[in-house]
N, C-alpha and C positions, 0 to 999 in steps of 0.2 A: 504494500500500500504506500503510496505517495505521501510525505505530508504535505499541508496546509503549501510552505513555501513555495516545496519542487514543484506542486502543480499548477502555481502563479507563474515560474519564472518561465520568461522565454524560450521554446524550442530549438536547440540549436541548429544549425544549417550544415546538413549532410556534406559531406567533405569524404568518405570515401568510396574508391572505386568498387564497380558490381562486381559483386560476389554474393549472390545470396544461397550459394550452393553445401556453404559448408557443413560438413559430415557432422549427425546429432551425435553429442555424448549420450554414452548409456545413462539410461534414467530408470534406476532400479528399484526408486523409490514409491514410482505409481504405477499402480500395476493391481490386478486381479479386483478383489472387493470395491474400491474408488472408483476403476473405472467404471464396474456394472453401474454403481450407485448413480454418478453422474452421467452415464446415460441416460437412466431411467429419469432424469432430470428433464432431459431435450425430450426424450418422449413426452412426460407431462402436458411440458409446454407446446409441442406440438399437437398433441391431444386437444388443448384448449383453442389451437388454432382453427383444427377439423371443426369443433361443438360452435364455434361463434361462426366459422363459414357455413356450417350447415343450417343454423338458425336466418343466416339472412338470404340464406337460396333454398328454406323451405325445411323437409323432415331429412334427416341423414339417410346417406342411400344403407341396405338394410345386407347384411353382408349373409350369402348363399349358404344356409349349413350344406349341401348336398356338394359345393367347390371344392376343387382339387388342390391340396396344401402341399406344395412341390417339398421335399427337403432342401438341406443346403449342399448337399451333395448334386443335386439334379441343377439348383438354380447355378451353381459353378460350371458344372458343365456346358450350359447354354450359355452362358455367358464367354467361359472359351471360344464357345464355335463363334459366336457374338465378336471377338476378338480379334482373330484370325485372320475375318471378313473384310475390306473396307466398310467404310459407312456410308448407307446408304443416302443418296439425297435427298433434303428435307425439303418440303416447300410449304409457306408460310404465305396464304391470300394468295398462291399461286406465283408465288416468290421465292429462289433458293433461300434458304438461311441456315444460320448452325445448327446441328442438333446438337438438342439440351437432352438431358438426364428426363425429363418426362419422356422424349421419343424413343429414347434408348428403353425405359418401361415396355412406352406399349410394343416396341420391338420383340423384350422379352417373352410378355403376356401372350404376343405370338408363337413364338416358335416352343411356350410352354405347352400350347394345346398339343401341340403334337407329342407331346408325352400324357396329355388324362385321358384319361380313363373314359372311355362311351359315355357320352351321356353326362359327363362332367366338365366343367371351364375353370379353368388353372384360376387361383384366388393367391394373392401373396400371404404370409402368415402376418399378426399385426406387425412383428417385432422387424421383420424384412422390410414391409413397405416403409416405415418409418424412416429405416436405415437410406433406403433409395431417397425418399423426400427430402431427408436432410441431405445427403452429399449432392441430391439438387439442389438444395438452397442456395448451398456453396459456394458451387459453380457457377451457379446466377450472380453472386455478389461479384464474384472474381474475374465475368467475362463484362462486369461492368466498367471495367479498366483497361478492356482490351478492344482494339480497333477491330471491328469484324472483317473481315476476309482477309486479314493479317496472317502473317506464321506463326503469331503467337496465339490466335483463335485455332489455327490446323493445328498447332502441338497441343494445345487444352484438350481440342477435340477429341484426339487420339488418346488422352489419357484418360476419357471416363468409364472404360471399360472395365481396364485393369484394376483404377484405384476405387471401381464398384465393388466388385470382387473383392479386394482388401478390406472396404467397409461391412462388405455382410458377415466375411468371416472374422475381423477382430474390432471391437467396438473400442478398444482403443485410439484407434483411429480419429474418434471424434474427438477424446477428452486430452490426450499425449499430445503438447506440442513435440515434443522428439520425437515422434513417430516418422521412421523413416519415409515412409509411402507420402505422408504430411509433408514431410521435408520435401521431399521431391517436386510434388505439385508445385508448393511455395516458388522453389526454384526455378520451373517454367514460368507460371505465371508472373513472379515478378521479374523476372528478365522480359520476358516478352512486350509485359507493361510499360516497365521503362528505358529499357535498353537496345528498342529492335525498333524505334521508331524513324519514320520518313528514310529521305536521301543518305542520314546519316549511319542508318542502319547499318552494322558488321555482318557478312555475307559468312565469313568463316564462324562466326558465332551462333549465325542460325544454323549453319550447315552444322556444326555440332551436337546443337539443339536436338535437331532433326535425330541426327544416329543414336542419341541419347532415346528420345522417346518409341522409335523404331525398333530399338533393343527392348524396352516393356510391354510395346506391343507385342512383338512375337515370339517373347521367350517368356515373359511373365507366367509362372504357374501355382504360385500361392506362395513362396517363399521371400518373406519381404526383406530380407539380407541382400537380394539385386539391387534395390532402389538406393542401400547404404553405401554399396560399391561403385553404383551408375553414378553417385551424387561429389562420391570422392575423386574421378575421376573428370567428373566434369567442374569443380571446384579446383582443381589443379590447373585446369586449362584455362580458368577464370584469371587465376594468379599468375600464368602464364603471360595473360594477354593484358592484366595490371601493368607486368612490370613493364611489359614492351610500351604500354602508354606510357607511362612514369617517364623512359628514356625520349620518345619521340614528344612530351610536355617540355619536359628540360632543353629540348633545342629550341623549341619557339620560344620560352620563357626567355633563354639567353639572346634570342634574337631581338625582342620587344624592348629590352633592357639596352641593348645595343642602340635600337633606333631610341629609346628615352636619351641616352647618354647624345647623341646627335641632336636630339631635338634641344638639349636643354643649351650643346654647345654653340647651334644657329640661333638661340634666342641673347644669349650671352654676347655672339660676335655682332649681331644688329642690334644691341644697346652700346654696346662702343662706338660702331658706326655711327649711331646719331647720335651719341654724345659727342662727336668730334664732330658733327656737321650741327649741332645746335648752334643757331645765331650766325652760319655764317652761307653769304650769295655767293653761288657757285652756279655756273653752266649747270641746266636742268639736266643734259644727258651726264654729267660725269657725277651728278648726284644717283643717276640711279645704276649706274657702273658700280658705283660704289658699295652699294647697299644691295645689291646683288653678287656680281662676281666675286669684289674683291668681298665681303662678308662671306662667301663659301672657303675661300683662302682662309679667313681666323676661324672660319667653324672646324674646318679639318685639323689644324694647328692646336685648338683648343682640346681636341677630343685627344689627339693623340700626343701630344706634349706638354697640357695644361696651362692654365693664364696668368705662371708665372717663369714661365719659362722665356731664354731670350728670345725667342725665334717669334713669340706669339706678341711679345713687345717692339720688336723691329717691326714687323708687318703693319704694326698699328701706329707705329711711329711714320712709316712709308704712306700709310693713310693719311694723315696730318700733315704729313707736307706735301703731298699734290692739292689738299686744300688750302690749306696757306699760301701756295701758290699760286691755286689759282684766284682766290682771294686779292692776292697783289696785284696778277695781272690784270683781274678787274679794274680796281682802285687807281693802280698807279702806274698801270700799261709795262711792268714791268716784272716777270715772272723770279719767284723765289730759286728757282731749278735752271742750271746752268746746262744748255745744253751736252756738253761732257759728262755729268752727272746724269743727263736723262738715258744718256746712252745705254748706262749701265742699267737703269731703273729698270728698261724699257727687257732687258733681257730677263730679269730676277720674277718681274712679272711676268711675262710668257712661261717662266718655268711654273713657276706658283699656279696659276693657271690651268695647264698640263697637268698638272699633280691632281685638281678635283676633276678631273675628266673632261676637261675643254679640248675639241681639237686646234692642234696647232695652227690652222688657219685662224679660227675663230680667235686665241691667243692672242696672237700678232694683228688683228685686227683693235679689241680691247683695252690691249698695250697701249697703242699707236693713241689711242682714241682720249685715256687715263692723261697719255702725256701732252697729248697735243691741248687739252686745256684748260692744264697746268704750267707750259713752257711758252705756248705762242698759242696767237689770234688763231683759233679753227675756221680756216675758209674753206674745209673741206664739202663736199657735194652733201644737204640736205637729204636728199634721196640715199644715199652710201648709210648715213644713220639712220635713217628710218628701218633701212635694211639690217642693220643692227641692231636695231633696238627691238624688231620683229623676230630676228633669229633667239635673241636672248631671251626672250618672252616664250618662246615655244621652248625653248630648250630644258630640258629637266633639271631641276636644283641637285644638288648635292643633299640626298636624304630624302628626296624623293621618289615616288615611281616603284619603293621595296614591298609592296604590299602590306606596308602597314598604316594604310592611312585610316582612319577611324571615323565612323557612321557618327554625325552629329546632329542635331536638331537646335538651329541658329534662330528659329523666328523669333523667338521669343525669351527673355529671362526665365527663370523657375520659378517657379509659384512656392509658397511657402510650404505646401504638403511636398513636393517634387524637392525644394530644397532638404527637407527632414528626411525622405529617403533619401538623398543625395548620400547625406549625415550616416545613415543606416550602413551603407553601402562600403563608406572608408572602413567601417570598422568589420565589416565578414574577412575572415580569413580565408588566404588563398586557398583554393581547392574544393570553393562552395558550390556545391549543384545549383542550377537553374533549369527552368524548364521557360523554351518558350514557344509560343502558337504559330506555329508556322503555316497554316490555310485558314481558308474560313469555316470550314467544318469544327474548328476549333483543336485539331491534332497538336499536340506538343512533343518534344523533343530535349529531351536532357542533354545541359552541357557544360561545363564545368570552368569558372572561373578561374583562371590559372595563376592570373597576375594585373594589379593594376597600380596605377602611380598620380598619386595624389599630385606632382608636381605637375606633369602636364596633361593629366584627365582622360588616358587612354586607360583602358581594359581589354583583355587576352582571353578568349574563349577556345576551347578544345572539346572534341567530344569524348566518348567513352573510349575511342581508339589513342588518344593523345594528339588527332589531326587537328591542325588549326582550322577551324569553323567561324569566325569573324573577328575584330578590333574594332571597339565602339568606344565612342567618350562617355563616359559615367555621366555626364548629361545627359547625354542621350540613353543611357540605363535607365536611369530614377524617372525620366518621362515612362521608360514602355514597361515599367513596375509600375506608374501608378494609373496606366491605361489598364492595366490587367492583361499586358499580353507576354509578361513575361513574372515569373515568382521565384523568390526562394525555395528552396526545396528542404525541407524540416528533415532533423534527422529521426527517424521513430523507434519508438522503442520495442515495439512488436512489430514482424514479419507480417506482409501483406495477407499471406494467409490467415494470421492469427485476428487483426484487425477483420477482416472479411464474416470470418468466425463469429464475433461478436455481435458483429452487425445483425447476422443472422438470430440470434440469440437475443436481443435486444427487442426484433421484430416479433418474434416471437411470446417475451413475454408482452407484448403492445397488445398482440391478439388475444393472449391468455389473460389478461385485465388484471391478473396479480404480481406480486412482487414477491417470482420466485427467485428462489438462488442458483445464479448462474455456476455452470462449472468452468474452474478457476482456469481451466486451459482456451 
């Protein structure tokens, strides 16, 4: 039992990779008496479900002393043959659909006649049909989270047969979260749930999937020590395919960080730049030479030799005096930069140049351009700059064009709610699930926060594989959290199965109108 506090405070935000496959420990402690007991519980209450449905749809139907009461031996065996089979197709108003655990009934109820007796119609025992209705219940909770005509509806599919079977013949089933058969479902179905969704879906994961439930269907025979061994084996391959993310998260991460450290070094060289051009009239094209090319020259310099290093103080020192110069030349027709001196300028810049990925035509055109005014009158052709100034314009910056530019939403400031998740958002820890809606059917897709940087507002998304899946600015997060098209992903303390369980259980006592006691599994 939770107290008072643990069940106030905050959920935290799932942070580790799928695995929901892991092998139950032995659980020797519940077993034999407990579980009949808490059985006879779910009966009760499904008992009280039958008495109020039959009350609002009239007298209960009246059950045939003269019906045939299959054993459990007989109803196993139809149900192997049941197994063996594919399943047949269902149609619903003349429409395929999945078959549910009620179709699989009347399927059996079928092929039981052909075992009574003249003149008798197969009836299930109470204690049987109950068993079917509740792992229909189940089912129904379970495939409410699953996308229909998904692989994760055909592996569910596939497994109502066997894990019928497991329910009539051990009613542990229902009350043992250990139970391995239990485990196993769980395993499908919450893989399938969350991990098998849209484009981003792992093809080697379902194909696993696949040979996993393929192996229950056709070799399942009553022995549930398979489902312990299919679950370890397929839990290994989970942790297989963990680590392989972990290694493929770790190279985006380092990548993202890479372009942080870039972005943070061209914000740095263009605060220099216009501090060294604050207040002063310079030639409109060699203000923006400046604050382009040459600001890609200290962004490079900054990243890789830091801002106090010489090299990053020369350059900025070389910035400062082609504006002084040309400053002078403005003012008083006579240039700070001695032709001889430009000579050399003009070559140091062409290299620098080169260095952030200028071709050398473009280089020596740049150069010429910096120095010419800086040193003398530019009587150069109008037309020639423009053509410069178009090629520069198109040309890709230095930290541009790497795929990591980032999804933002500009119209508008943040609203004060959009600000507080803004707030929310610094503080999850990397490696937080999200889920978001990627059609308008409303489908989601989990993906995993990998990395973000308060300094300049990007976040790093990966999916279950470690593939980079987007870079968006946490503006643009805290907007599509609070449209509701993307969420935090909570981390829970009971398996999907178990919750699912409850559910059922819950409904149950809703119809039964009393407040009996659930069993604790």
């Amino acid at each position: 039992m939770l107290s008072a506090r643990q069940a106030s405070a905050p959920a935290a935000p799932l942070t580790a990779w799928p695995n929901p496959a892991v092998p139950p420990e032995p659980d020797a402690a519940s077993a034999g008496g407990a579980d009949v007991e808490m059985f006879d519980v779910l009966r009760q209450l499904l008992a009280g479900r039958r008495s109020l449905l039959g009350k609002l749809g009239g007298a209960p139907a009246q059950k045939n002393a003269n019906a045939f009461v299959p054993s459990t031996a007989d109803l196993q065996s139809v149900l192997q043959n049941l197994q063996r089979k594919p399943a047949a197709p269902v149609l619903v108003d003349g429409k395929p659909a999945a078959r549910s655990i009620g179709h699989l009934k009347q399927d059996l109820l079928a092929q039981l006649r052909q075992l009574s007796p003249e003149g008798k119609a197969p009836a299930l025992s109470d204690e049987d049909g109950d068993s079917i209705d509740l792992v229909g219940m189940l089912f129904e909770h379970l495939m409410r989270d699953v996308r229909p005509n998904s692989p994760a509806a055909a592996l569910l599919g596939r497994l109502q047969v066997p894990l019928l079977r497991v329910a009539l013949e051990d009613k542990a089933f229902f009350t043992r979260r250990q139970h391995p058969a239990r485990q196993m479902l769980n395993a499908i179905a919450e893989t399938g749930a969350h991990w098998l969704g849209g484009d981003e879906g792992d093809r080697e994961l379902v194909e696993k999937l696949r040979l996993v439930v393929d192996r229950v269907a056709n070799d399942f025979s009553g022995d549930a020590r398979m489902f312990t061994d299919l679950l370890g084996d397929l839990s290994q391959h989970l942790q297989l395919q963990a680590r392989k993310a972990e290694v493929a998260e770790k190279r985006h991460v380092e990548s993202a960080r890479g372009r942080e450290k870039l972005e943070l070094a061209r914000l740095n060289a263009a605060e220099a730049i216009d501090a060294k051009l604050a207040g002063k009239r310079i030639p409109k094209f060699l203000h923006t030479l400046l604050a382009q090319a040459w600001s890609d020259v200290l962004s490079l310099t900054l990243l890789r030799q830091g801002e106090d290093s010489e090299a990053f103080r020369h350059q900025l020192h070389l910035a400062e005096r082609l504006i002084d110069s040309a400053v002078s030349l403005r003012t008083t027709g006579k240039p700070l930069i001695a032709p001889a001196e430009a000579h050399g300028l003009r070559e140091e810049i062409e290299q620098a140049l080169v260095r952030v990925g200028y071709h050398a035509e473009d280089a020596q055109a740049v150069s010429a351009r910096l120095l010419s005014a800086s040193v003398e009158e530019d009587e150069s052709d109008p037309a020639s700059r423009t053509e410069l100034a178009m090629r520069l314009k198109a040309r890709t910056r230095l930290g541009q064009g790497q795929g990591g530019g980032a999804e933002d939403d500009k119209a508008s400031p943040l609203s004060a709610d959009e600000r507080a998740t803004l707030e929310r958002i610094k503080h999850l820890p990397f490696g937080a699930w999200m889920e978001f809606t990627v059609n308008q059917q409303g489908d989601r897709v989990r993906r995993r926060l990998s990395w973000y940087s308060t300094v300049t507002g990007h976040c790093l998304f990966v999916n279950a594989r470690g593939q980079r899946v987007g870079e968006y600015s946490l503006n643009w997060l805290a907007r599509e959290i609070n449209r509701g098209n993307v969420r935090v992903v909570e981390a829970q303390p009971e398996s999907l199965i178990d919750r699912a369980w409850h559910a059922v259980v819950g409904a149950l006592r809703g119809f039964a109108g009393r407040s009996a006691t659930p069993p604790a599994a």
